[in-house]
C-alpha positions in Angstrom: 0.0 0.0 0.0 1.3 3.6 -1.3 2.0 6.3 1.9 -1.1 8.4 0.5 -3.3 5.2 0.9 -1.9 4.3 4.3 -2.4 8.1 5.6 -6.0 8.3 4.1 -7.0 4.8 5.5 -5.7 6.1 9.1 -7.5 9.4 8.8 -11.2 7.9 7.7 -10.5 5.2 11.2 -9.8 7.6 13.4 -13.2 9.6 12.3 -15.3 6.4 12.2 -17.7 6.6 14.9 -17.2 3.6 18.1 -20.2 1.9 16.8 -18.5 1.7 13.5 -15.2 0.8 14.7 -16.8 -1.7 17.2 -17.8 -3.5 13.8 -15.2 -2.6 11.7 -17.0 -1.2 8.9 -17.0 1.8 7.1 -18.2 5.1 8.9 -19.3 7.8 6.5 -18.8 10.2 9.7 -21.0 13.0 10.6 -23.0 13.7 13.7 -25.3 10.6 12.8 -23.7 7.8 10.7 -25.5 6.6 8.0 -25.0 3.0 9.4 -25.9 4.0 13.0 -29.2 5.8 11.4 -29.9 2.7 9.4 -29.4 0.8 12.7 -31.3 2.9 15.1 -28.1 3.3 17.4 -26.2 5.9 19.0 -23.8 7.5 17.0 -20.9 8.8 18.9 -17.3 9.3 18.8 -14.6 9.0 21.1 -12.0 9.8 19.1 -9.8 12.9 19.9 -9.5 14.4 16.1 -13.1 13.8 15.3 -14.2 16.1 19.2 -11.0 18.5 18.0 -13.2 18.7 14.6 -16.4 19.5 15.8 -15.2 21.7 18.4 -13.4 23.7 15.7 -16.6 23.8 14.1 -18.5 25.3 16.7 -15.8 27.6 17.1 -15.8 29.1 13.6 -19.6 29.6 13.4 -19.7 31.5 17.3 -16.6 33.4 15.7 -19.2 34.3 12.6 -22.3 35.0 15.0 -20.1 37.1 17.0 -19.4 39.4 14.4 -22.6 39.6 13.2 -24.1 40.7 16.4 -21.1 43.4 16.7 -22.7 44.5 13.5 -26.4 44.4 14.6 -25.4 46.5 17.7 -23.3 49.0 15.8 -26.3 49.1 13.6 -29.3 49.1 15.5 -27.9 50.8 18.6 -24.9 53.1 17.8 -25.5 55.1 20.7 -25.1 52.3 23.3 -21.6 51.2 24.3 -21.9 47.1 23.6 -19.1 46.5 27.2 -21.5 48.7 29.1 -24.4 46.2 27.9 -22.5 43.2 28.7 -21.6 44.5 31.5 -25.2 44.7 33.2 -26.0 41.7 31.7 -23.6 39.7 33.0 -24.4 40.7 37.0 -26.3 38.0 38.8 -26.1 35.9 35.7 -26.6 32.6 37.8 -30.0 34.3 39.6 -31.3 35.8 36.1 -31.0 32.7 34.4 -32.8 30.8 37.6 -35.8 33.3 37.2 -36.1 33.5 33.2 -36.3 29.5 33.5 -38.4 29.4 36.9 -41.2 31.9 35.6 -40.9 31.6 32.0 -40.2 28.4 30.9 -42.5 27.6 28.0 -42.7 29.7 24.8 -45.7 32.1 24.6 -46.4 33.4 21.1 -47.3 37.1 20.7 -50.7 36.6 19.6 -51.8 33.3 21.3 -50.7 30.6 23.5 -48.7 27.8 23.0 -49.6 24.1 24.7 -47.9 23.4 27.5 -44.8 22.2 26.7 -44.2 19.3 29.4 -47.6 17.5 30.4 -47.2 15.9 33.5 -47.5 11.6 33.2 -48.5 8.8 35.1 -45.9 6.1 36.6 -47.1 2.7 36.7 -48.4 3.7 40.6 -50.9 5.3 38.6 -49.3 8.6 40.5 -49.2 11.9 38.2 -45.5 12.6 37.8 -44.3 16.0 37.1 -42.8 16.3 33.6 -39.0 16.9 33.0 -37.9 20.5 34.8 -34.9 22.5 34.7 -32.2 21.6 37.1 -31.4 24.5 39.4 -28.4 27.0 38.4 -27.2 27.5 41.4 -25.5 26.0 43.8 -27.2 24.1 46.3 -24.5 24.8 49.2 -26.5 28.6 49.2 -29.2 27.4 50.3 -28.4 26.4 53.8 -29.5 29.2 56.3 -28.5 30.4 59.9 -31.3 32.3 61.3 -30.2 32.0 65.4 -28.4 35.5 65.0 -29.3 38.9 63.1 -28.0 39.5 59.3 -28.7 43.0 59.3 -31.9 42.3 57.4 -30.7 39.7 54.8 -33.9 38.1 55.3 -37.1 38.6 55.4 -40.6 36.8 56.7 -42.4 37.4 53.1 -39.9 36.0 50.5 -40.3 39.0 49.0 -37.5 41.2 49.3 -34.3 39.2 50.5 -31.5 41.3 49.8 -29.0 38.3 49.6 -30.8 34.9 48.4 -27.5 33.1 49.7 -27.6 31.2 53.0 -31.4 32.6 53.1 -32.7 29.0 52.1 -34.5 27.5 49.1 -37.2 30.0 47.3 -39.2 28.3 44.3 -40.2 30.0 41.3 -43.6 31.1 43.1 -41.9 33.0 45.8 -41.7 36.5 45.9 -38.0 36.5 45.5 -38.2 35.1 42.1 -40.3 38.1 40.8 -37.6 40.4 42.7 -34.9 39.0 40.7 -37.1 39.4 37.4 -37.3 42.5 38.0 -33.7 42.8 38.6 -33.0 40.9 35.2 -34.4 44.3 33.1 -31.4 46.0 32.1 -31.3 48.8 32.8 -32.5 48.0 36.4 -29.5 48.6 39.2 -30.6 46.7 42.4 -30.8 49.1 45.8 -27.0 48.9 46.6 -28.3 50.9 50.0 -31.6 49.5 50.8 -32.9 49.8 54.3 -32.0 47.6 56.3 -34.2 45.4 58.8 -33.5 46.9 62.2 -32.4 44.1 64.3 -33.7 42.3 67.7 -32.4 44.2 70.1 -34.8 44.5 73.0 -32.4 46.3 75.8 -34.5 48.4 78.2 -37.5 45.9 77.5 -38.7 44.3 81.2 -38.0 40.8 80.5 -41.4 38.7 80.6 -41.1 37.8 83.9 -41.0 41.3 85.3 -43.8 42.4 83.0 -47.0 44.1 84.8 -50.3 42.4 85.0 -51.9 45.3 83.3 -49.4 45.3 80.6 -50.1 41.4 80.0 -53.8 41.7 79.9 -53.7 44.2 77.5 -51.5 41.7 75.2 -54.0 39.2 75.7 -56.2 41.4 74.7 -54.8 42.9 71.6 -54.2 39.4 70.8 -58.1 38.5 70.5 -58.9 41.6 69.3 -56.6 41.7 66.7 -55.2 38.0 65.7 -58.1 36.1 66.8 -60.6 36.6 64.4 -58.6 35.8 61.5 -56.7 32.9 63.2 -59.2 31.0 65.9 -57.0 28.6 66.8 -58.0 29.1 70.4 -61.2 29.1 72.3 -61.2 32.5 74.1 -62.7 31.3 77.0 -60.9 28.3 77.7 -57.1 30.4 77.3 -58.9 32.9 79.6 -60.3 31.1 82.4 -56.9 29.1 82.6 -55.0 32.4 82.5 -57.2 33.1 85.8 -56.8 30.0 87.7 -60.8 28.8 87.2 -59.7 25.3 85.1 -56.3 24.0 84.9 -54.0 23.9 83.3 -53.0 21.6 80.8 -50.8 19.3 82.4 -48.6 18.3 79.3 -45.7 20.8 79.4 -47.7 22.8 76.4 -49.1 26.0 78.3 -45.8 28.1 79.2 -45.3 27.6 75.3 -48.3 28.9 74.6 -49.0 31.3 77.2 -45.5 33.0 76.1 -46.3 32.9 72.0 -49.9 34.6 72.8 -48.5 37.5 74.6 -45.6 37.7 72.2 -48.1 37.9 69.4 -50.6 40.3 71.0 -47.4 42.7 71.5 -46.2 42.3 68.0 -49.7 42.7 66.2 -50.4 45.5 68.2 -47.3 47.4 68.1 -47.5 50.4 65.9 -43.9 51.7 66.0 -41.1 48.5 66.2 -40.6 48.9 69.2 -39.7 45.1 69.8 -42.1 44.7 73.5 -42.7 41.4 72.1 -39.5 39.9 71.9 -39.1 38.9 75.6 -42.2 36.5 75.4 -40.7 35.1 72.5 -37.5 34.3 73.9 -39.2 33.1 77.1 -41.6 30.6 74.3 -38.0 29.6 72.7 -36.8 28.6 76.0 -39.7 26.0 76.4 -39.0 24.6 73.2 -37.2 21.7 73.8 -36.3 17.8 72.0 -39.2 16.3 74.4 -41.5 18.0 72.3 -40.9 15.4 69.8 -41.6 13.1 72.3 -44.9 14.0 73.2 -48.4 15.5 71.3 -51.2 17.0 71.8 -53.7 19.7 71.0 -51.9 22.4 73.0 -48.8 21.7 71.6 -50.0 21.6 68.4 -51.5 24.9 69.2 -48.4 26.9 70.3 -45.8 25.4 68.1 -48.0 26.8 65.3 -48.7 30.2 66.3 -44.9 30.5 67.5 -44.1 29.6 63.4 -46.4 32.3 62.5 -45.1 34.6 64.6 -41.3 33.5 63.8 -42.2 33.9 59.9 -43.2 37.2 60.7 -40.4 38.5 62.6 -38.3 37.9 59.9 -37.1 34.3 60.8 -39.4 32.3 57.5 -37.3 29.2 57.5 -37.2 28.8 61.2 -41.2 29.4 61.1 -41.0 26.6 58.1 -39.5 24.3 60.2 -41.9 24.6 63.7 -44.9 24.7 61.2 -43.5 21.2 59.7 -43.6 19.9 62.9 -47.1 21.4 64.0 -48.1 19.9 60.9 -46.6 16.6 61.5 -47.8 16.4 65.0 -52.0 17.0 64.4 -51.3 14.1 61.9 -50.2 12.5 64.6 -53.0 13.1 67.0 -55.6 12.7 64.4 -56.8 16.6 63.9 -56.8 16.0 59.8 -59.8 13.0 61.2 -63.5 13.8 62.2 -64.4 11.9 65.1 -68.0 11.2 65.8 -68.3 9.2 69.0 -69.6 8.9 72.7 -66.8 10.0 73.9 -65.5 12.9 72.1 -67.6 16.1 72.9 -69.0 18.6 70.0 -67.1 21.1 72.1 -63.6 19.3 71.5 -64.6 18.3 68.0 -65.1 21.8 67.0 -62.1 23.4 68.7 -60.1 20.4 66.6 -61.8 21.8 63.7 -60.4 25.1 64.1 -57.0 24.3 65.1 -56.6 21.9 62.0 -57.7 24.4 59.3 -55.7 27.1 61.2 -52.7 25.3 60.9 -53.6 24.3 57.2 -53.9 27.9 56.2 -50.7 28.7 57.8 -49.1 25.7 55.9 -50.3 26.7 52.4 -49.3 30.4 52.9 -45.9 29.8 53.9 -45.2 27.2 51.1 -46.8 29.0 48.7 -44.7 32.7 49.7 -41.1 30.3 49.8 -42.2 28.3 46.5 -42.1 25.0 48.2 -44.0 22.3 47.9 -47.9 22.2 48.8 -49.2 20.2 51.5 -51.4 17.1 50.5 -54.9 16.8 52.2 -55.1 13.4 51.0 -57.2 11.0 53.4 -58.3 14.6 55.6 -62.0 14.7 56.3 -62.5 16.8 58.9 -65.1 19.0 58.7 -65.1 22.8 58.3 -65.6 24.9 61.3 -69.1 26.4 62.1 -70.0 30.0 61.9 -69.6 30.9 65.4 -68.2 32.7 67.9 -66.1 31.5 70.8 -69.4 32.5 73.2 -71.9 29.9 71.3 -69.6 26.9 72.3 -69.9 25.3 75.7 -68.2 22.6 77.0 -71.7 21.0 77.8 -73.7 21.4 74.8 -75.2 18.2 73.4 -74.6 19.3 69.9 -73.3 22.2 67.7 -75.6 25.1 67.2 -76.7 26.2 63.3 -74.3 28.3 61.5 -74.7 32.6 62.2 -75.8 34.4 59.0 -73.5 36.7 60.7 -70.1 37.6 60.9 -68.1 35.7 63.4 -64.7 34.6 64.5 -64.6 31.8 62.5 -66.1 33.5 59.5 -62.9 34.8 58.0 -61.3 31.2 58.6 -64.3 29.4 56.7 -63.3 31.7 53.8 -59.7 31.4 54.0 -59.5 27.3 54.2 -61.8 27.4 50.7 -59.3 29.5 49.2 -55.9 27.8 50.3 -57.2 24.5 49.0 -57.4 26.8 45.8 -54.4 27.6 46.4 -52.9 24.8 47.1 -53.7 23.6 43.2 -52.2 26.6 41.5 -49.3 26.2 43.9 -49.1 22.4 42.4 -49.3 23.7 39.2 -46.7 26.0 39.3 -44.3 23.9 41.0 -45.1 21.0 38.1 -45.3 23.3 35.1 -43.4 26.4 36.0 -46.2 27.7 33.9 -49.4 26.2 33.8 -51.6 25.2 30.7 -54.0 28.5 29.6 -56.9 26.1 29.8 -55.8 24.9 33.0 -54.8 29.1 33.9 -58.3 30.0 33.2 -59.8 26.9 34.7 -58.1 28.2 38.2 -59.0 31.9 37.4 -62.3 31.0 37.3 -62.4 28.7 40.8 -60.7 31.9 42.5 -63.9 34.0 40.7 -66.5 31.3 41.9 -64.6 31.8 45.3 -65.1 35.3 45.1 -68.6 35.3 43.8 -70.1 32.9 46.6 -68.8 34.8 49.3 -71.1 36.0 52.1 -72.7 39.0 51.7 -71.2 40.6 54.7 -68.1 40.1 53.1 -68.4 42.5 50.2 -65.5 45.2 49.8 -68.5 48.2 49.8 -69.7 46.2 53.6 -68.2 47.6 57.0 -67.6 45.7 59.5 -66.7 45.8 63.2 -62.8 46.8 63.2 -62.0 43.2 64.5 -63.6 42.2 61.7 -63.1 44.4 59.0 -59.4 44.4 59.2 -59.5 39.9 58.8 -61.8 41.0 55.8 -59.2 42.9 54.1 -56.9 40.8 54.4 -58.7 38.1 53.1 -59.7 39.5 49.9 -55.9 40.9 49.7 -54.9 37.2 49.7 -56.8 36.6 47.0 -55.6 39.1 44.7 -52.3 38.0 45.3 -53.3 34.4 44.3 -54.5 35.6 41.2 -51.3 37.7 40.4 -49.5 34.5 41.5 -51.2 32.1 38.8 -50.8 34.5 36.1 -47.5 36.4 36.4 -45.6 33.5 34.9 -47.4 34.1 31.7 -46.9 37.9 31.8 -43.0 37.2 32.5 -42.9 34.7 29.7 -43.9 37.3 27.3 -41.5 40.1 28.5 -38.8 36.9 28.7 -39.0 36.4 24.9 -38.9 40.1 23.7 -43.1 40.4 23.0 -45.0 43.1 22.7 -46.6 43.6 26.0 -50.2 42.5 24.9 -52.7 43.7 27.6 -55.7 41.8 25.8 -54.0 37.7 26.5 -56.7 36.8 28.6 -54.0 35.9 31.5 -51.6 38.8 31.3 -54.9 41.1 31.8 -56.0 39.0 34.8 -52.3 39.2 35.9 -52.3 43.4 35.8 -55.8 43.7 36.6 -55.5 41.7 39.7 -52.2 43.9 40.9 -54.4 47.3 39.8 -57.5 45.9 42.3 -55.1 45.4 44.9 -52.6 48.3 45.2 -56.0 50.3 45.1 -58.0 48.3 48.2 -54.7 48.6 50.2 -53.9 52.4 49.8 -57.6 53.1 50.0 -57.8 51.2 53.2 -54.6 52.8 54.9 -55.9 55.8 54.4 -59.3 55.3 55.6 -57.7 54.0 58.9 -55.7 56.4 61.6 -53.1 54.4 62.4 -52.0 50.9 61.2 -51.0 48.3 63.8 -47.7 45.7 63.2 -50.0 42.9 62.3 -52.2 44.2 59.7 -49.1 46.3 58.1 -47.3 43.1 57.7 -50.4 42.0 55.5 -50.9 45.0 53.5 -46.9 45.5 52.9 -46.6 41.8 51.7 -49.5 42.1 49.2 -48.8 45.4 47.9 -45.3 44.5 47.6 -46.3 41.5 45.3 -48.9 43.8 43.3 -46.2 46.2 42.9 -43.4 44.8 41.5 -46.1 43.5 38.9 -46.3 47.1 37.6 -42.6 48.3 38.0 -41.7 45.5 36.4 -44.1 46.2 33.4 -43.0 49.9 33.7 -39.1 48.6 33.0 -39.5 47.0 30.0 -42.4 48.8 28.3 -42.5 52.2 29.3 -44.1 54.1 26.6 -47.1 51.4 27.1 -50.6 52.5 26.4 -50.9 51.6 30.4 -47.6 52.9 31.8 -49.3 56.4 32.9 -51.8 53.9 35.2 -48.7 51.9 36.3 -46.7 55.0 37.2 -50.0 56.2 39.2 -50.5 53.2 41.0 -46.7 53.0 41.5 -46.6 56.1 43.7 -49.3 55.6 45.4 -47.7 51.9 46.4 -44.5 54.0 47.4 -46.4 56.6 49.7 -48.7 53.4 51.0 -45.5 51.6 51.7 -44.4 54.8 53.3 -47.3 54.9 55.5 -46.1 51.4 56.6 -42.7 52.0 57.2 -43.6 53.4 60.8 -44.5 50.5 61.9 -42.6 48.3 59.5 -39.0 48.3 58.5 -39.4 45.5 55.0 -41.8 48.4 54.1 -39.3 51.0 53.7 -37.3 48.0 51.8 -39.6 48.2 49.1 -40.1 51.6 49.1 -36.5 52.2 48.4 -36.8 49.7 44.8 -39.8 51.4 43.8 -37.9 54.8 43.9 -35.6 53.6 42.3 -37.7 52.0 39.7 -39.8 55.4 39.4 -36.6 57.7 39.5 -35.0 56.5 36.2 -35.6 59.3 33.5 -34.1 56.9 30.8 -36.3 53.9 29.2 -34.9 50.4 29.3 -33.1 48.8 26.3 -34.5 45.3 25.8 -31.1 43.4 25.8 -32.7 39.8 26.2 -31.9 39.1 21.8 -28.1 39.7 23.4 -28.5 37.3 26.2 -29.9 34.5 23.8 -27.2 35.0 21.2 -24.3 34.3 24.2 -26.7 31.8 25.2 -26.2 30.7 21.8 -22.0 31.4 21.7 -21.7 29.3 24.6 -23.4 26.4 23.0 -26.8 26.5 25.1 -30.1 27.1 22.6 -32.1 26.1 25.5 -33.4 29.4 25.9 -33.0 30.6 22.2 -35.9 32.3 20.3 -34.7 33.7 17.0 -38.4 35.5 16.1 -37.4 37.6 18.8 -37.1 41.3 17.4 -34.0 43.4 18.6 -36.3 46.3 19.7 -35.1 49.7 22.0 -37.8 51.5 23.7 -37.1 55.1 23.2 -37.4 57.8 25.4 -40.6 59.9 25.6 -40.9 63.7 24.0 -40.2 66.0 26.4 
């Protein structure tokens, strides 16, 4: 055999494929061999050369798309330095990438919707299995958390507006972070370098609970039925009280210095109206009762104060601590049957009922803190307990033969009936997001319309135009806050999908309207209830900061990307009104003034944002990932209104 022959036979072997080679026949090379094709095999190749090949490939056409995006940019935006670009593009990669693929993972056309592009399947269990997701871009070591000392705010109890997601735990694409760092994905957004910080938890010249007067702890206890207990009747008013006096016992399980201590720690914090942290000693005089042999032991009352401590906890800024005790509440009424109805000699329709409450309590708390963190939803598979009754604490007695008819009436355990109807709502579209990252539009609208239906059947006494008692009133608002928030929940994925892919911001898709009409409604209830009010209290300002915080960022983040928008005038309007609102709130509430700094900072920028995303798919695409490619994507620049 001649050299020539000898070097071309050694050349075509080492670019067979290994299937070839394994067979010793004649590969006619390529990404897919005709002989694996034939074959139905794997083509691959683990010969050196043939990788150096294709790698030189890839190199020469990124070399050619390079240079024609250098020309693009010179061309289409001459006036825009392409480093600068880069260069904001480039900060928090890892977190931009984790929210463009958390909240906007399908494709949605400009002028429809596309199928969902993952269906979820069934294993041979005949369980639904979620479809194939995204892995997570960041690393996992980040999300272990140390919440024992203060961080100087690096966290906060909503998931809303955590100024370093490291160490702060594990937020889903539902959470309120993820929209925070959507928002922060917008060139040319610069996040709050000097954000207010979350005062700490130090409570020095604060009597320490057991030096505290009886007058100051009966007016704890009372601010905490006046202004927690309607919304949450976990307790029975009675009972607490006439074992706070001596005139039944105590419960003899180790539970009741627990939840004396997490009463009066919440009655001082909802009542508070300017930080000034009188709750704290109860709370550390709680934490000091908490100990391993409650795992060893359960019942009702420590079901009962492990779960209002997590409440509280989640609300003083410590969510994964509060994530953890409500786990364990959770774990423990499983354990003592609460999730059961019970209809026998022996169990009273006085006990029954105050199970009742306790159970769907704790359930509400559950589905609000997994669906603000983005982790998974509680099952209420094999739970048949009934609903609460419409009544107040007074129309149960511990004698009573059977339960009394429902009030037409507002009562304590009116607000609670509402809420459990709409967390098992919730609880769906929280499925659905976790599954999907976007849900179906059929299945979008299908949950649109059970929150509506929710909405609609509503007592009367619930109506927004209806005033109530203040005890009332105030669990009323909050209630239909919740449910605005749900709604902006469902359907923001499909409003950050469009921005995500370059759209025009299309106002008329049935889900992006529901998505901005639902934030409108509810920056609009909240300021117009703040004002109607003289003074708001900790409690309720930690409600109306959390769901005008998530109605907010809807709109700045609409504002960002399309500011010469038919709507941006409404969205600016609503915008300051958020920022004075939030304002308002910041007396009382320091993750308030948070968000009020963003929004400035949103409203304060003069210039209109250049839609860079078309850059960030074409590195996407120089780096060898398409997963995120979408070449119908114009290369647009919103330009800056006439003076």
């Amino acid at each position: 055999m001649s050299k020539p022959q000898e070097q071309t036979r050694l050349i075509r072997k080492s670019f067979a494929c290994d299937e070839c080679k394994r067979r010793k026949i004649r590969c006619s090379g390529g990404e897919q061999c005709l002989n694996c094709s034939r074959d139905a095999k794997e083509c691959r190749y683990s010969s050196p050369s043939q990788r150096l090949v294709s790698l030189q490939r890839r190199l020469r056409e990124s070399e050619a798309i390079r240079l024609d995006m250098e020309k693009a940019w010179r061309l289409h935006l001459p006036d825009v330095p392409l480093e600068t670009a880069l260069h904001n593009l480039r900060q928090d990669s890892a977190d931009t990438q984790d929210s463009l693929h958390g909240e906007a993972e399908d494709t949605l056309p400009v002028n429809g919707l596309s199928h969902q592009k993952g269906d979820a399947v069934t294993g041979d269990d005949g369980v639904e299995q979620p479809p194939d997701t995204p892995i997570e871009l960041t690393n996992a070591d980040d999300y272990e958390f140390d919440e024992s000392l203060d961080f100087e705010g690096s966290i906060d109890g909503m998931a809303s507006l955590t100024a370093d997601p490291h160490k702060a735990g594990y937020t889903g694409p539902p959470s309120g972070i993820a929209a925070l760092k959507f928002l922060q994905s917008l060139p040319p957004y610069l996040p709050v370098t000097h954000a207010s910080p979350l005062t700490g938890s130090d409570d020095t010249g604060i009597p320490e609970a057991s030096s505290q007067t009886p007058a100051t702890i009966s007016r704890y206890i009372d601010e905490y039925f006046s202004l927690y207990h309607p919304a949450y009747p976990i307790l029975h008013e009675g009972t607490f009280r006439a074992r706070v006096f001596g005139a039944l016992a105590k419960p003899r399980d180790g539970s009741w210095p627990l939840l004396y201590n997490s009463v009066l720690a919440i009655g001082a914090f909802v009542s508070d109206s300017n930080a000034s942290k009188s709750d704290l000693p109860f709370f550390k005089e709680a934490r000091r009762h908490l100990s391993m042999d409650v795992l060893e032991k359960g019942s009702l009352g420590y079901v009962q104060a492990i779960t209002l401590l997590a409440n509280y906890l989640q609300k003083r800024n410590k969510p994964n601590a509060g994530f953890i005790l409500i786990g364990i509440a959770f774990s423990m009424a499983l354990a003592i049957g609460l999730h059961r109805e019970f209809d026998t000699p022996t169990t009273s329709p006085f006990t029954m009922e105050n199970r009742r409450r306790v159970w769907w309590t704790l359930f509400v708390f559950v589905s609000g803190a997994q669906l603000a963190l983005g982790r998974p939803a509680a099952s209420l598979v094999g739970v048949n307990v009934q609903l609460p009754a419409n009544l107040d604490d007074w129309d149960l007695a511990v004698d009573m033969e059977h339960i009394p008819p429902d009030k037409s009436e507002p009562t304590v355990a009116s607000c609670l009936i509402a809420q459990v109807k709409l967390a098992k709502i919730a609880n769906t579209v929280h499925s659905e997001l976790l599954t999907h990252r976007r849900p179906s539009f059929a299945k979008a609208m299908k949950l649109e319309e059970s929150i509506r239906s929710w909405w609609t059947n509503l007592p009367p006494y619930f109506s927004e135009n209806t005033i109530l008692e203040p005890k009332l009133e105030l669990p009323k608002r909050v209630l239909l806050w919740r449910s605005f928030n749900l709604r902006i929940v469902l359907n923001r994925p499909f409003l950050f999908e469009n921005i995500a892919a370059g759209a025009p911001l299309n106002a008329s898709v049935e889900s992006i309207n529901s998505c901005l009409t639902a934030a409108g409604d509810c920056i609009s209830s909240i300021c117009g209830c703040l004002k109607s009010i003289e003074m708001a209290r900790q409690g309720f300002a930690w409600y109306a900061a959390a769901w005008l915080i998530t109605a907010s960022f809807v709109q700045a983040t609409c504002l960002i990307y399309s500011p010469r928008h038919s709507l941006a005038a409404s969205w600016r309007a609503s915008l300051h009104q958020a920022v004075e609102c939030l304002h308002m709130l910041g007396s009382s509430l320091d993750i308030a003034l948070r968000a009020e700094d963003i929004l400035q900072n949103v409203l304060s920028k003069h210039e209109p944002p250049l839609l860079v995303y078309p850059l960030f798919v074409a590195c996407q695409t120089l780096i060898g990932d398409t997963s995120t490619q979408r070449t119908e994507a114009p290369l647009r620049v919103h330009r800056p209104p006439e003076p």
